[in-house]
N, C-alpha and C positions, 0 to 999 in steps of 0.2 A: 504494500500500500504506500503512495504516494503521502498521502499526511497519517503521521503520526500523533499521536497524543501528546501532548507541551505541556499540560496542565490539566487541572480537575476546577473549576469557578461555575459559577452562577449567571448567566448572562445577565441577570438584572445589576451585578457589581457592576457589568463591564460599561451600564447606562447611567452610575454614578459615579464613576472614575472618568466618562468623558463628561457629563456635566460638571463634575469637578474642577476640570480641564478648563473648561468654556468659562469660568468662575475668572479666571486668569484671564483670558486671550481674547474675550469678547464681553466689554462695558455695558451690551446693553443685551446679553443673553439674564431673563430674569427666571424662577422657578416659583412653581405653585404646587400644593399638596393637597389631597384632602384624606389628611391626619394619618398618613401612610409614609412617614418620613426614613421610617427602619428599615421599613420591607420596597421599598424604593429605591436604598441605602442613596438618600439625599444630603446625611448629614455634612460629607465633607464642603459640598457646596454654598452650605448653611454658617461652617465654621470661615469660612474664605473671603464670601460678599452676603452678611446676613441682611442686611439693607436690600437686595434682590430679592429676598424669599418672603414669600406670603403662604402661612398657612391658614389656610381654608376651613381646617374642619370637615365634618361628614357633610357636604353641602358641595356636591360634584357640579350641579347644574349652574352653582353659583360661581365655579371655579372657572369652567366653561365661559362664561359669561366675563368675567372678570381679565379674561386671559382672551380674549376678544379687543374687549375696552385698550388694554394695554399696547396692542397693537397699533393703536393709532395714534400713538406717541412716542413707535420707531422701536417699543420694544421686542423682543422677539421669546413670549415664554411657549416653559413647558409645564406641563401639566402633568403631574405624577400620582396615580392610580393604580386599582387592578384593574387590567382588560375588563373585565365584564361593567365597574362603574365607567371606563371610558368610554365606552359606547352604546350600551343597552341605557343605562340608568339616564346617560344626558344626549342619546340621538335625533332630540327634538335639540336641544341646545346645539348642537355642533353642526347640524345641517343649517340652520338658521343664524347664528352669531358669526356661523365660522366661516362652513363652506362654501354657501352663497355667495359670502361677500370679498372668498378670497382672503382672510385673514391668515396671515403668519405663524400660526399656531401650532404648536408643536404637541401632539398627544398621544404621550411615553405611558404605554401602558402594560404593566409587569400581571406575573401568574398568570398568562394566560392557556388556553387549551386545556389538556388533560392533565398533566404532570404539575399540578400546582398539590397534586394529589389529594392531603387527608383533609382537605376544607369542603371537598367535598360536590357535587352537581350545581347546587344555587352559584358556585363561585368559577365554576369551569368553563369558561366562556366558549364557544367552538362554533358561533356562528360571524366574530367579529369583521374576521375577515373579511368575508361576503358584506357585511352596511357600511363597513367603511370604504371599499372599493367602488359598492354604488352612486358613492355623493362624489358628484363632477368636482375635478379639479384636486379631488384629494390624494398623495402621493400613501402608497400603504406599503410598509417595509418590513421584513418578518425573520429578525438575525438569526442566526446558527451557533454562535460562540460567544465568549467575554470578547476578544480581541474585534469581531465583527461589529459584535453591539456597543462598543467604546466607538468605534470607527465611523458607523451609522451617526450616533451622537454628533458627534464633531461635525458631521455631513451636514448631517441636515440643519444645523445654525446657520450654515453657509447657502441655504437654498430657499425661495422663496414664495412659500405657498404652503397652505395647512400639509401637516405630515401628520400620518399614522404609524408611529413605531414600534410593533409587538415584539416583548420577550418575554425571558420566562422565572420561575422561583428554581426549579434543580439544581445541584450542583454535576454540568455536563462536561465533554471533553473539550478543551481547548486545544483546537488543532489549525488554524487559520491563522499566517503567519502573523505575528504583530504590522510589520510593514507593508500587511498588501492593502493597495487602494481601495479604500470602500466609493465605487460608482455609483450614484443615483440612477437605477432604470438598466445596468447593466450586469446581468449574469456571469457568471464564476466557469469557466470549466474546469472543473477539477482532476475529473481522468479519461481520455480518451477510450472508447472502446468501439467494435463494429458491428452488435448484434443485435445491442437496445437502447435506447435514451433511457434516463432514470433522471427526474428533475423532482429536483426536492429544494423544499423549505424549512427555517428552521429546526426543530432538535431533530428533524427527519433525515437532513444532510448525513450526519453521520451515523447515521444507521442504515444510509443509504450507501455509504463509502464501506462499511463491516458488511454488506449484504454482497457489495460488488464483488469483494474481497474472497469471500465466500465461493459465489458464484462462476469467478476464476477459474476454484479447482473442480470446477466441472467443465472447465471449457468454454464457458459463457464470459462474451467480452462484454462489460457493461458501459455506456458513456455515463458521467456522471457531473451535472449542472447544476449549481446552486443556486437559484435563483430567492437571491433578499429580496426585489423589489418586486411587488407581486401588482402593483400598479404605478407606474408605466409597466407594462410586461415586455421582455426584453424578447420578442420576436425573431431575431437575427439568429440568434444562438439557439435558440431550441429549432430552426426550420431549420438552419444548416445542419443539426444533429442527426434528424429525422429522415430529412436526404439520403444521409447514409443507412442510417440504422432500417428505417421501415418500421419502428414500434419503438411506444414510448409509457413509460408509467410514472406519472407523479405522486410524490408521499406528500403528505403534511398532516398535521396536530391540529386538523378542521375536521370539520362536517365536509363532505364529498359535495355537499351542495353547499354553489356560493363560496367555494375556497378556490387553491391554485389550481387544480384540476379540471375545474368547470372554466377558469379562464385561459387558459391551455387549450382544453376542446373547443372551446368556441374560437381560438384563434385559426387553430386548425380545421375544424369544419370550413373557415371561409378564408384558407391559403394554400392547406395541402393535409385533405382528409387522411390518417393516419391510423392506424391500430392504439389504442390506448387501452391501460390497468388501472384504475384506482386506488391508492392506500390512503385511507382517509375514515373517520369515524362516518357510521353507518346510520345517520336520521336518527341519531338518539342523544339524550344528555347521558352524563356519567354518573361515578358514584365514588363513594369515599375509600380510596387503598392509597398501597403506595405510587409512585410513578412508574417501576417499572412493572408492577400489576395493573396497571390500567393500561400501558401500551402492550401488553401480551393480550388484555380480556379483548381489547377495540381495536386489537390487530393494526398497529401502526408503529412496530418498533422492527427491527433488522430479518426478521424471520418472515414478517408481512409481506415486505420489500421481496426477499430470495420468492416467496408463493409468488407473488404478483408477478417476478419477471418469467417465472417461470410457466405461469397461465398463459402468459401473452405469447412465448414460445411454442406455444402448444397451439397456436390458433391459425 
């Protein structure tokens, strides 16, 4: 395998060590919470330019709103949450304050998917994806590592228009160089192969790269695309994969509807119809275990991945 393991972290660290960062580097980067400052890990941000930070409280819609306002006086906040308050609780606010108008607004939002594990279905968000990719204009980003979601961070201070930034609570592998470029809209190749595309998001990536890995010693060459920005979709790189391959399976820590996989297929139904596999949870919410018993029960962790490429082989 191409990338090895570097490290074990949290990617929600690696979205408080670039806000950290941005604390230094950018005057008018400001941060907002609502009362989630731990599990954010905001704190260093806090300790650096406390004058920036505004805590909110349990009062997301108000944060929404507030981080709206702020915009039109050049500042550029973030908003720090769990996925499910970022979008379910305030998608009347963020369509309306944010999106419509085009606001600056950056909405960093941690635990999300399945592997947020023992908190349990109310807090496992899995359809984020999908509402935040339908409101026009909105960029939605979905890391794979600390190193990436530090990188994202940084990114998207630097770009102009609401962002959707989803990571997660695990502690996962860090395998994604410190130094690689994080592109806004542009996919990852990470290992050539000629038999199948494998495009993955998030903690899928690397379960997607142990699945390849895998699949190797059967003689199965896998390509494998990481694709963070799941709007813009990075079209280039998965139609040139597909070229070669003839069949393609994307993973992700979504509902199959409404996640990268439905925007995948649709790109493809109208550029170059393709054989496609799904790994993605199945039209259902979850339930309360660990993280890697919910991605064995919801079939979306390295073993999903080897079935899936290997259905699609079969077809």
């Amino acid at each position: 395998m191409k990338y090895e393991i570097l490290d074990k972290k949290d990617t929600r660290s690696g979205f408080g060590a670039g806000l950290a960062e941005l604390a230094d580097t950018n005057p008018n980067v400001v941060a907002l919470c609502a009362d989630l400052i731990g599990s954010l890990k905001m704190e260093k941000f806090i300790e650096k330019a406390p004058e920036r930070f505004f805590q909110v409280g349990i009062a997301e819609a108000n944060m929404m709103g507030i981080a709206a306002g702020l915009t039109i006086s050049g500042k550029i906040p973030f908003t720090g949450t769990f996925a499910n308050f970022s979008t379910s609780r305030v998608y009347d606010q963020i369509r309306q304050s944010i999106a419509y108008s085009n606001k600056n607004v950056k909405i960093c939002a941690s635990h999300a998917g399945l592997t947020l594990g023992e908190d349990g279905a109310t807090h496992q968000v899995l359809e984020d994806i999908g509402m935040m990719k339908m409101l026009p204009g909105m960029t939605v980003i979905n890391t794979c590592d600390y190193n990436q979601t530090k990188a994202a961070t940084l990114a998207i201070a630097e770009f102009e228009g609401p962002v959707y930034l989803r990571f997660g609570r695990p502690v996962v592998p860090v395998f994604i160089p410190e130094d690689m470029p994080f592109e806004i809209g542009k996919g990852i190749l990470l290992q050539e192969g000629t038999d199948v595309t494998i495009v993955a998001t998030g903690h899928l990536v690397w379960e997607s790269l142990v699945a390849a890995e895998e699949l190797a010693k059967e003689g199965i060459s896998c390509e494998v695309i990481n694709i963070h920005t799941i709007k813009p979709l990075d079209e280039e790189i998965i139609l040139k994969s597909v070229e070669k391959t003839g069949k393609i399976v994307t993973a992700e820590e979504h509902n199959y509807i409404g996640g990268l996989g439905e925007s995948v297929a649709g790109m493809l139904a109208r550029k170059r119809p393709t054989l496609q596999e799904f790994v993605a949870v199945n039209d259902t919410f979850g339930e309360s275990a660990t993280p890697a018993e919910l991605m064995k029960k919801y079939e979306i962790d390295s073993d999903a991945v080897q079935a899936a490429v290997k259905r699609i082989m079969a077809r």
